[in-house]
LUMDO-339975 format. One record per residue (C-alpha): x, y, z. Coordinates in steps of 0.25 Angstrom, whole numbers, always signed. Example, Ala and Ser with C-alpha at 12.3 -4.5 7.8 and 13.67 -1.06 7.14 Angstrom:
2
+-------+-------+-------+
|    px |    py |    pz |
+-------+-------+-------+
|   +49 |   -18 |   +31 |
|   +55 |    -4 |   +29 |
+-------+-------+-------+
This chain:
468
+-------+-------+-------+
|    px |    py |    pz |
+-------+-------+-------+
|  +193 |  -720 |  -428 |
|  +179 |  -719 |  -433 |
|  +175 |  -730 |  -445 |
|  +166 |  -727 |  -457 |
|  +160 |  -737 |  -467 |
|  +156 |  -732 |  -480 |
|  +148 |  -738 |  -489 |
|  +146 |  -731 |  -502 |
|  +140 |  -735 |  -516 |
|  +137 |  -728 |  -528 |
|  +127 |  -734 |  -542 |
|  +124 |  -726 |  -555 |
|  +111 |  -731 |  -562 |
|  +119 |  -732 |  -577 |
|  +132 |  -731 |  -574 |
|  +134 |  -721 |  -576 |
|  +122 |  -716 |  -573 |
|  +112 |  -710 |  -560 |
|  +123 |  -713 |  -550 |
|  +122 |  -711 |  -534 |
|  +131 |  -715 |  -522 |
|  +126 |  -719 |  -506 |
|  +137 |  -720 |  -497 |
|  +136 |  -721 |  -482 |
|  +145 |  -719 |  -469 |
|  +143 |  -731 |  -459 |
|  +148 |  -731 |  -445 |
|  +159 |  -743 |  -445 |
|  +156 |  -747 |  -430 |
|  +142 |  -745 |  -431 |
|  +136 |  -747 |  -444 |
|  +129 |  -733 |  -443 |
|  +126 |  -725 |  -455 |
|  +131 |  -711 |  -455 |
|  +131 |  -705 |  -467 |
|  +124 |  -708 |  -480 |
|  +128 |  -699 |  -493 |
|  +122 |  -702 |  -507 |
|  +122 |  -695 |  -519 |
|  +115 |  -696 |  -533 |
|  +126 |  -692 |  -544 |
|  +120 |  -690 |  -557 |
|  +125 |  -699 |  -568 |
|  +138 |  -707 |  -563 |
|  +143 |  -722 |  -563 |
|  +143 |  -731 |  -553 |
|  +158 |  -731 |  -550 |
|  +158 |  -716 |  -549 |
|  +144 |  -716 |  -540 |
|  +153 |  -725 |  -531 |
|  +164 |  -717 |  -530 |
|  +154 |  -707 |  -525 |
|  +149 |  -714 |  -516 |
|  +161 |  -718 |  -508 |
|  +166 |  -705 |  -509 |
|  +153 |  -699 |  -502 |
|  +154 |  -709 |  -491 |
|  +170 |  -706 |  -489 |
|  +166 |  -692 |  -489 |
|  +155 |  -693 |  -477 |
|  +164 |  -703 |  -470 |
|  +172 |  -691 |  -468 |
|  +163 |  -682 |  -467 |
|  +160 |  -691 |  -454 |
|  +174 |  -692 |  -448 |
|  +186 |  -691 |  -457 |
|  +195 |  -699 |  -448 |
|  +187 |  -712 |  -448 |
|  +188 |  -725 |  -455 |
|  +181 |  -725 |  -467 |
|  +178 |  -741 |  -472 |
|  +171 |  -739 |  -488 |
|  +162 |  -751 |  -491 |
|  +158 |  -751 |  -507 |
|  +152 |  -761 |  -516 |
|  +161 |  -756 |  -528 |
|  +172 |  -765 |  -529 |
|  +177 |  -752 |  -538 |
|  +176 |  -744 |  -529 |
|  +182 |  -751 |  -517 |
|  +194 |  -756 |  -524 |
|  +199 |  -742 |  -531 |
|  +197 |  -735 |  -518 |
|  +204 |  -747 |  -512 |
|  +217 |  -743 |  -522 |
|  +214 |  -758 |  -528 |
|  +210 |  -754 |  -540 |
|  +213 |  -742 |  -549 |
|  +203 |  -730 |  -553 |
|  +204 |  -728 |  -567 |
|  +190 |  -720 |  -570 |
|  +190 |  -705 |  -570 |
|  +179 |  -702 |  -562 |
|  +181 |  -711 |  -550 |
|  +196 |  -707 |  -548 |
|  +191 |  -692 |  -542 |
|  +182 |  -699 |  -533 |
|  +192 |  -711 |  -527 |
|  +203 |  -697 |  -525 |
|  +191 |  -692 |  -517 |
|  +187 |  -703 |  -510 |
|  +199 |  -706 |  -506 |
|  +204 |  -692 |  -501 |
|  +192 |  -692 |  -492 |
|  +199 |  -701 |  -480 |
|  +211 |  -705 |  -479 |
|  +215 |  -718 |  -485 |
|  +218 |  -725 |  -473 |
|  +205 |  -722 |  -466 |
|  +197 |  -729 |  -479 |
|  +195 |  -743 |  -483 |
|  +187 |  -749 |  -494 |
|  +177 |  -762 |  -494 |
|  +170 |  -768 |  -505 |
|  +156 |  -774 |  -501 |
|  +144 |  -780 |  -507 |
|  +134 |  -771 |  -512 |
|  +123 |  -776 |  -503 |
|  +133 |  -770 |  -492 |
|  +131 |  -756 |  -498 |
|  +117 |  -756 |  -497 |
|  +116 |  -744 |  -489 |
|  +124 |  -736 |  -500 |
|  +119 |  -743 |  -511 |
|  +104 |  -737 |  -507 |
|  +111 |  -722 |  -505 |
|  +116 |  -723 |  -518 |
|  +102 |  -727 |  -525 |
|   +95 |  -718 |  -516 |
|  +103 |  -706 |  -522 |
|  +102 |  -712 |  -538 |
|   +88 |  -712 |  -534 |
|   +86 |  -699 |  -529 |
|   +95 |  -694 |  -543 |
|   +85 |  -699 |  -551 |
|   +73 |  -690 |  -543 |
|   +83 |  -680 |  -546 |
|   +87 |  -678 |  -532 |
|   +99 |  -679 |  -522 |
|   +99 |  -692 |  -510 |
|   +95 |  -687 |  -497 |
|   +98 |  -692 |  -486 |
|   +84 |  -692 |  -480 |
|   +78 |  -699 |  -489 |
|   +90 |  -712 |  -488 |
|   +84 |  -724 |  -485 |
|   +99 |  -731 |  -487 |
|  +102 |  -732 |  -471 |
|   +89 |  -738 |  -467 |
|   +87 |  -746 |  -481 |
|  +101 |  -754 |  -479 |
|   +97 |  -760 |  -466 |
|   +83 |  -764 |  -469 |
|   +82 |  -768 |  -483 |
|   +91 |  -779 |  -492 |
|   +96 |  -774 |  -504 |
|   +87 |  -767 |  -511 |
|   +96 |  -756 |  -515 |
|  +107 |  -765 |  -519 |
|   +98 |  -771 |  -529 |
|   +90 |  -758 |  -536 |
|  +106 |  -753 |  -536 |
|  +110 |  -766 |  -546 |
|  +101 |  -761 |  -555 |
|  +106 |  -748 |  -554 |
|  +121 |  -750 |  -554 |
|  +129 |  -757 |  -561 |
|  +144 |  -760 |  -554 |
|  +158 |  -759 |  -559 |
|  +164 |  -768 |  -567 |
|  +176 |  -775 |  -557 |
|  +189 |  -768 |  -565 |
|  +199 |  -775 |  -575 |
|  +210 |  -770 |  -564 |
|  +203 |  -777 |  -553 |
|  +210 |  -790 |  -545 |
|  +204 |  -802 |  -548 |
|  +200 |  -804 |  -535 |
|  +192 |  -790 |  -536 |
|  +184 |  -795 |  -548 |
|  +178 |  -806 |  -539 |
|  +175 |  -797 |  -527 |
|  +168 |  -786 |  -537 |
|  +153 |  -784 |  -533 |
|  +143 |  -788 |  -545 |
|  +130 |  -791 |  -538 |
|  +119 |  -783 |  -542 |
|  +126 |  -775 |  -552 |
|  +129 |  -777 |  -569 |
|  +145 |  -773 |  -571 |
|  +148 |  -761 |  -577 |
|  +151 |  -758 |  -591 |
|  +165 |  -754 |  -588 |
|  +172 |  -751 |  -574 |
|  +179 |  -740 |  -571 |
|  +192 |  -747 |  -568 |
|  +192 |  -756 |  -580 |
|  +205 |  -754 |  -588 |
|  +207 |  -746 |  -599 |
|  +190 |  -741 |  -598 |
|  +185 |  -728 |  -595 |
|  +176 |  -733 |  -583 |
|  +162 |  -735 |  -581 |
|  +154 |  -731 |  -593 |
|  +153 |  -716 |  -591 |
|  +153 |  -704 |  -600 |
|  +165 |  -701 |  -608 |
|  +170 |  -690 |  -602 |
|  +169 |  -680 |  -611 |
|  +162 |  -685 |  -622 |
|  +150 |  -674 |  -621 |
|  +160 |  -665 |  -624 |
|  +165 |  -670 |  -635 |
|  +153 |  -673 |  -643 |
|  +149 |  -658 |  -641 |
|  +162 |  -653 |  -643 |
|  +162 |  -643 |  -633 |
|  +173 |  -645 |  -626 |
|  +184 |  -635 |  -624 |
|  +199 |  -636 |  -617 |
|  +195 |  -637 |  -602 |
|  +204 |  -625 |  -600 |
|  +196 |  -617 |  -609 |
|  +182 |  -618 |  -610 |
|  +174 |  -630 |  -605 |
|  +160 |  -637 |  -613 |
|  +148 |  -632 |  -610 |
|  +144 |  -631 |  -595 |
|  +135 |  -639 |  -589 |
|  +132 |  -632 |  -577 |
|  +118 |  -635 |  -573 |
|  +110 |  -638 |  -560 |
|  +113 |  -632 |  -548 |
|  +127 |  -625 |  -545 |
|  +129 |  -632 |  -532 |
|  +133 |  -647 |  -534 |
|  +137 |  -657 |  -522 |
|  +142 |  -671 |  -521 |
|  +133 |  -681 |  -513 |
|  +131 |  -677 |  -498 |
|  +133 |  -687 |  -487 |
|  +121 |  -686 |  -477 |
|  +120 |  -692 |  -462 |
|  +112 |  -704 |  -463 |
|  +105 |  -698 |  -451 |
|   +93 |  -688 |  -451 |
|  +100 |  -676 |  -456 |
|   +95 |  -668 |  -467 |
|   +99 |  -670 |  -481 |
|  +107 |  -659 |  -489 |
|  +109 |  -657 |  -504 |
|  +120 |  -662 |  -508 |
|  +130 |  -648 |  -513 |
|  +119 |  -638 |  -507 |
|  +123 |  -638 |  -493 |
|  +133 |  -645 |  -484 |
|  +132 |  -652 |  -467 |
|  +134 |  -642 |  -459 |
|  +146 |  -649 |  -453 |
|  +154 |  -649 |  -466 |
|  +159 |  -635 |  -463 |
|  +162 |  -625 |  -475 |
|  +167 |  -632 |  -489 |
|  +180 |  -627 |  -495 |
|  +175 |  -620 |  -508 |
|  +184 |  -622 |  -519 |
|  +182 |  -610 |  -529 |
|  +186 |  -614 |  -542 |
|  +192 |  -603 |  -551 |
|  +195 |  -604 |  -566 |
|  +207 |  -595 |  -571 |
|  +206 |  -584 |  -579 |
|  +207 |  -585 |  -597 |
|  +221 |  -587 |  -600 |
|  +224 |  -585 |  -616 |
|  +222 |  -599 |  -618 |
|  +206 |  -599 |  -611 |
|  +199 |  -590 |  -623 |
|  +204 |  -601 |  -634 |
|  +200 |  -613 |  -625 |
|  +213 |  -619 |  -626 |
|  +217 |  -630 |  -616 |
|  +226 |  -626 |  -603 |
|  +230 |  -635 |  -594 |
|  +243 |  -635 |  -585 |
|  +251 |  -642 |  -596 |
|  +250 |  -628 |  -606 |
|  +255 |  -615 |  -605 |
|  +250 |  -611 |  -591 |
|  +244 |  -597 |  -597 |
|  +242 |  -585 |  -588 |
|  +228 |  -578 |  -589 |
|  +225 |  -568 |  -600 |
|  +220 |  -556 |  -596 |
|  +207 |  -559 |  -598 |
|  +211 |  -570 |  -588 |
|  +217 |  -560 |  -579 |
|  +203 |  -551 |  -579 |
|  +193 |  -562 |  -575 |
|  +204 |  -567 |  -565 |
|  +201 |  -553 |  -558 |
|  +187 |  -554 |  -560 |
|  +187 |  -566 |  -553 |
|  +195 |  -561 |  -541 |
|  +185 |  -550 |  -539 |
|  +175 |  -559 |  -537 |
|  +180 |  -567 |  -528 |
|  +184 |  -555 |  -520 |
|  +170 |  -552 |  -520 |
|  +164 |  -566 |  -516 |
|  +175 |  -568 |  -505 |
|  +176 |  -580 |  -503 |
|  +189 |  -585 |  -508 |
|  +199 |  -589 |  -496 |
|  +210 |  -598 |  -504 |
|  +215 |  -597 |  -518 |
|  +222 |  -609 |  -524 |
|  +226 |  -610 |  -539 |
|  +231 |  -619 |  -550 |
|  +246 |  -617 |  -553 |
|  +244 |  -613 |  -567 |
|  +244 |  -598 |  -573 |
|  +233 |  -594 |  -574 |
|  +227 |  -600 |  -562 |
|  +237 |  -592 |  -553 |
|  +234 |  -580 |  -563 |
|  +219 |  -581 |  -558 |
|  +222 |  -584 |  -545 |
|  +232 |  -574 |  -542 |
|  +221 |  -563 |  -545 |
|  +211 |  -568 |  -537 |
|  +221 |  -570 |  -526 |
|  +225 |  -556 |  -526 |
|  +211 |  -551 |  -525 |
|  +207 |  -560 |  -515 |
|  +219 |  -557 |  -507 |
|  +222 |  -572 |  -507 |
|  +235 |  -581 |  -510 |
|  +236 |  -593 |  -521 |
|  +238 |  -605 |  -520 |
|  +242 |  -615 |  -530 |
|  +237 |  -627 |  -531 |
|  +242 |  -638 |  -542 |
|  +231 |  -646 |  -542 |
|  +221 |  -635 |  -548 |
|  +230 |  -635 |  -560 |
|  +225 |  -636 |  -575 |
|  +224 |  -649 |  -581 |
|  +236 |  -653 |  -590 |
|  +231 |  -653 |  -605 |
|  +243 |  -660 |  -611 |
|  +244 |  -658 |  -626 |
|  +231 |  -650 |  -626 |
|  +236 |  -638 |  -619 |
|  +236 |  -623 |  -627 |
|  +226 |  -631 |  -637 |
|  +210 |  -628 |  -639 |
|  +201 |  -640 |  -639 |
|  +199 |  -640 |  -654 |
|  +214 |  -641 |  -655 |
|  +215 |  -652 |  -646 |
|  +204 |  -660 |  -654 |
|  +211 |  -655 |  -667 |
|  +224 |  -663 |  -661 |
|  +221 |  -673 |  -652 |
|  +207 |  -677 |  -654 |
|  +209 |  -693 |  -649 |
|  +217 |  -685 |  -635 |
|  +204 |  -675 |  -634 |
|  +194 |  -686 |  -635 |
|  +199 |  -695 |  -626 |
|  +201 |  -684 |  -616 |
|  +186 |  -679 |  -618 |
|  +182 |  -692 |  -617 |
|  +191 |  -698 |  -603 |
|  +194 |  -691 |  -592 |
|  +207 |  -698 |  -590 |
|  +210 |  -694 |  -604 |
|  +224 |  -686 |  -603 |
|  +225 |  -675 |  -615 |
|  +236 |  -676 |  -627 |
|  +251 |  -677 |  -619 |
|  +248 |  -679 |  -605 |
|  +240 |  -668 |  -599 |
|  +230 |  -673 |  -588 |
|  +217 |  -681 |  -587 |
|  +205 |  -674 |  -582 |
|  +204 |  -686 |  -572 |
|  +218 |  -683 |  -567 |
|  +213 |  -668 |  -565 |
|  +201 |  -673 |  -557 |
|  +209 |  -681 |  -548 |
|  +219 |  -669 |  -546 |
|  +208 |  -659 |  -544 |
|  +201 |  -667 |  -534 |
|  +215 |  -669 |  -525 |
|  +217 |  -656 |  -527 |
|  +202 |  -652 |  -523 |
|  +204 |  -661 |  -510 |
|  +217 |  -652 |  -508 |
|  +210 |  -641 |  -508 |
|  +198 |  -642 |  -501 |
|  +203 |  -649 |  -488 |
|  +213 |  -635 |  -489 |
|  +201 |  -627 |  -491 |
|  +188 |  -632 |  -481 |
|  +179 |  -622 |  -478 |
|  +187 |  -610 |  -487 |
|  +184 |  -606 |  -502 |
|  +196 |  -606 |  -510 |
|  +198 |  -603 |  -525 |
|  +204 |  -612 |  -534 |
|  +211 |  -605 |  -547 |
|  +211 |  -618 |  -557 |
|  +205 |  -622 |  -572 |
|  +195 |  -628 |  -579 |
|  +198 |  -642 |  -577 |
|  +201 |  -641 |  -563 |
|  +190 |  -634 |  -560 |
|  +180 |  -642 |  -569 |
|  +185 |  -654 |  -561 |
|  +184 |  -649 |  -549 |
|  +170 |  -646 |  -551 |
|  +167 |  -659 |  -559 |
|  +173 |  -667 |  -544 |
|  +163 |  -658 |  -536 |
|  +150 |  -662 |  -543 |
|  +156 |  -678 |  -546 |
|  +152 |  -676 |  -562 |
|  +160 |  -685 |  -572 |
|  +174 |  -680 |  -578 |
|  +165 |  -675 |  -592 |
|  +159 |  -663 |  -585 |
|  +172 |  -657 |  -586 |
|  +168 |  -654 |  -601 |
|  +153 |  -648 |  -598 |
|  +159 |  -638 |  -587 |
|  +162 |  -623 |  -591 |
|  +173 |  -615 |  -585 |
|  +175 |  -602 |  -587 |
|  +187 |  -595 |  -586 |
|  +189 |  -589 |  -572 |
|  +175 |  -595 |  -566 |
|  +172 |  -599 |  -552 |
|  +168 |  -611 |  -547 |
|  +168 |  -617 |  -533 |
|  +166 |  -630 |  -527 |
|  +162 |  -634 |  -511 |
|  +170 |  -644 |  -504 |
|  +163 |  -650 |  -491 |
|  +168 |  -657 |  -481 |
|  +162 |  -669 |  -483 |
|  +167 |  -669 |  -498 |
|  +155 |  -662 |  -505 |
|  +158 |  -654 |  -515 |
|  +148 |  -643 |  -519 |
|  +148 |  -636 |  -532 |
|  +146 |  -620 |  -529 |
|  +150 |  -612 |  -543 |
|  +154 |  -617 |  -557 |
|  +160 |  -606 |  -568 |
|  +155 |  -593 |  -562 |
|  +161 |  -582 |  -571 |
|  +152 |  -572 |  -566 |
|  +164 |  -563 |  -562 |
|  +170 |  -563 |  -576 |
|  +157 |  -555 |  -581 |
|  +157 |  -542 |  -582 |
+-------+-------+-------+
């Protein structure tokens, strides 16, 4: 059996702040690179820019040979010991990430190894490149990486630039004593708050939410979302891993290696209006489960018509609640194509809040809204779901269905949160963009799954086919 080393690392120059990740694929026997990936990542902390990183190694260790032996070497003591099971994962953001690193080989074929930083040199340097080539306002390329070639010739240059750039994770309260003592300080300052500290929120991040509630824009995600912020190209990809060798380098999202073959294409349908939708009331799967009105009903077919026109649609798979079967069971007839149901794509629970508008839920429960604006783990009034939990059931869900659908284009029938999440997983934005997305009842969306883990942002919100 085949034996990878993957070193992986990942710093944010404010924490949060400018963030990037370098992560590499060595030859165990030979010490030969393979594979450099990096990636700059806009504003992030450096426990999520971390995650990135190991996740991109992970990603083209497989994309190398997915029965080999994978041995991950990291400086973050953090990071190392939750993917390790020692420690918990408690922040929001790097739960997602540690499912999806996780489900990339199986656990058997993957250990974990804490090491110095002045042993990660060579992914320490790809992770500053790719900082440095966000603040030009570009992407890292592979050809212009001097990581490989630095990391045998030089000391540790990088190591110490990146001390000024980085600061670390504090070692968590729930950590072992004999953790505490191993925990890697040199050359960084600790961090204000660690994401595993008990009882905080994590690193110091923005509340997620918070935008929305000082404008007050914010409607029942059900309904109608805050303002969209859909700027920027239309095509977003995550972070590309590139041979180390002379070939040449491709933006990341734009294209994929010839050798990755077709993605599965995940078309991502919202149902039609149900009664409640004109009013903005929150829907979830803990209400009434409404059927589609009949203005439901009509952009339902509109939709079906052009899908019939685009052609393209192979697979129809659909939440378990009404009005997502409606929908589904309309297009399915003008397509000439079976449902099936899938639970995973279903609705967020609401709780408390279900049948109610946002001004009702304010009027009511304002200290239960606030905190739910505000934290991502935040569960609304009696019970319901988290918008964290949703994540991490959207992104097994997600694997689920893009190992069943490689190289086909299938259309999922779903919601807003689902949807929005999905999306949010795709482009790696924090849990607060789920407020600045619009989603339109019946719109399309479609995401690109590559083989090697990338995910490419195709459409957002088109209701094109709703116009007269």
């Amino acid at each position: 059996m085949r034996e990878f080393i993957v070193e992986a690392d990942g710093g944010s120059r404010g924490n949060p702040g400018p963030a990037g990740y370098g992560a590499v694929v060595l030859d165990a026997a030979t010490g030969e690179t393979l594979t450099e990936a990096a990636e700059y990542l806009g504003t992030a902390t450096n426990n999520v820019a971390e995650y990135r990183g190991l996740l991109a190694g992970l990603r083209a260790a497989h994309a190398l040979d997915p029965g080999a032996r994978v041995r991950v070497r990291m400086d973050s003591k953090l990071v190392v010991e939750q993917m390790s099971g020692r420690w918990k994962i408690k922040h929001p953001d790097m739960k997602p990430l540690a499912m999806e690193a996780r489900s990339v080989f199986p656990p058997d074929q993957v250990t974990y190894e804490w090491i110095p930083r002045e042993r990660n040199k060579q992914a320490d340097r790809l992770a500053n490149e790719a900082m440095d080539a966000g603040a030009k306002g570009e992407q890292w390329s592979p050809s212009l990486s001097r990581a490989d070639l630095a990391t045998k010739t030089e000391a540790t240059p990088a190591a110490a630039r990146a001390g000024a750039d980085r600061t670390t994770e504090a070692t968590p309260a729930d950590a072992p004593p004999s953790a505490v003592s191993a925990a890697p300080t040199a050359g960084r300052t600790a961090e204000p708050a660690s994401e595993s500290v008990a009882g905080g929120s994590g690193t110091a991040e923005p509340a997620p939410g918070s935008a929305v509630a000082a404008d007050g824009r914010t409607a029942a995600p059900e309904a109608v979302p805050a303002a969209a912020a859909d700027a920027g190209p239309r095509t977003v990809g995550g972070g590309q891993a590139h041979p180390s060798a002379s070939s040449a380098p491709s933006a990341p999202g734009w294209s994929a290696a010839p050798d990755l073959g077709a993605p599965a294409t995940l078309v991502l349908l919202r149902h039609g209006e149900t009664p409640l939708t004109p009013q903005k009331r929150f829907s979830g799967s803990g209400g009434t489960d409404p059927a589609l009105s009949a203005a439901g009903r009509e952009q339902a077919h509109r939709v079906a018509d052009a899908l019939a026109r685009r052609g393209t649609i192979q697979a129809i798979v659909a939440s378990p609640l009404a009005r997502t079967r409606e929908t589904a069971g309309i297009v399915a007839a003008r397509l000439n194509l079976d449902v099936t149901i899938e639970d995973g794509l279903r609705e967020t629970d609401f709780g408390a809040w279900e049948g109610l508008t946002f001004g009702e839920v304010r009027e009511r429960y304002p200290d239960d809204l606030n905190a739910w604006l505000a934290d991502p783990e935040a569960h609304p009034t009696g019970g319901g779901e988290s918008f964290a939990e949703t994540a991490v059931r959207l992104a097994a869900t997600r694997e689920k269905l893009v190992a069943a659908y490689r190289g086909r284009t299938a259309l999922l029938v779903t919601h807003v949160t689902p949807i929005k999440t999905l999306i949010r997983l795709a482009l790696g934005a924090p849990p607060e963009s789920l407020f600045r997305m619009e989603l339109s009842a019946a719109s399309l969306s479609a995401v690109a799954y590559y083989a090697d883990g990338n995910a490419s942002v195709r459409l957002f919100n088109d209701t094109s086919h709703l116009r007269p």
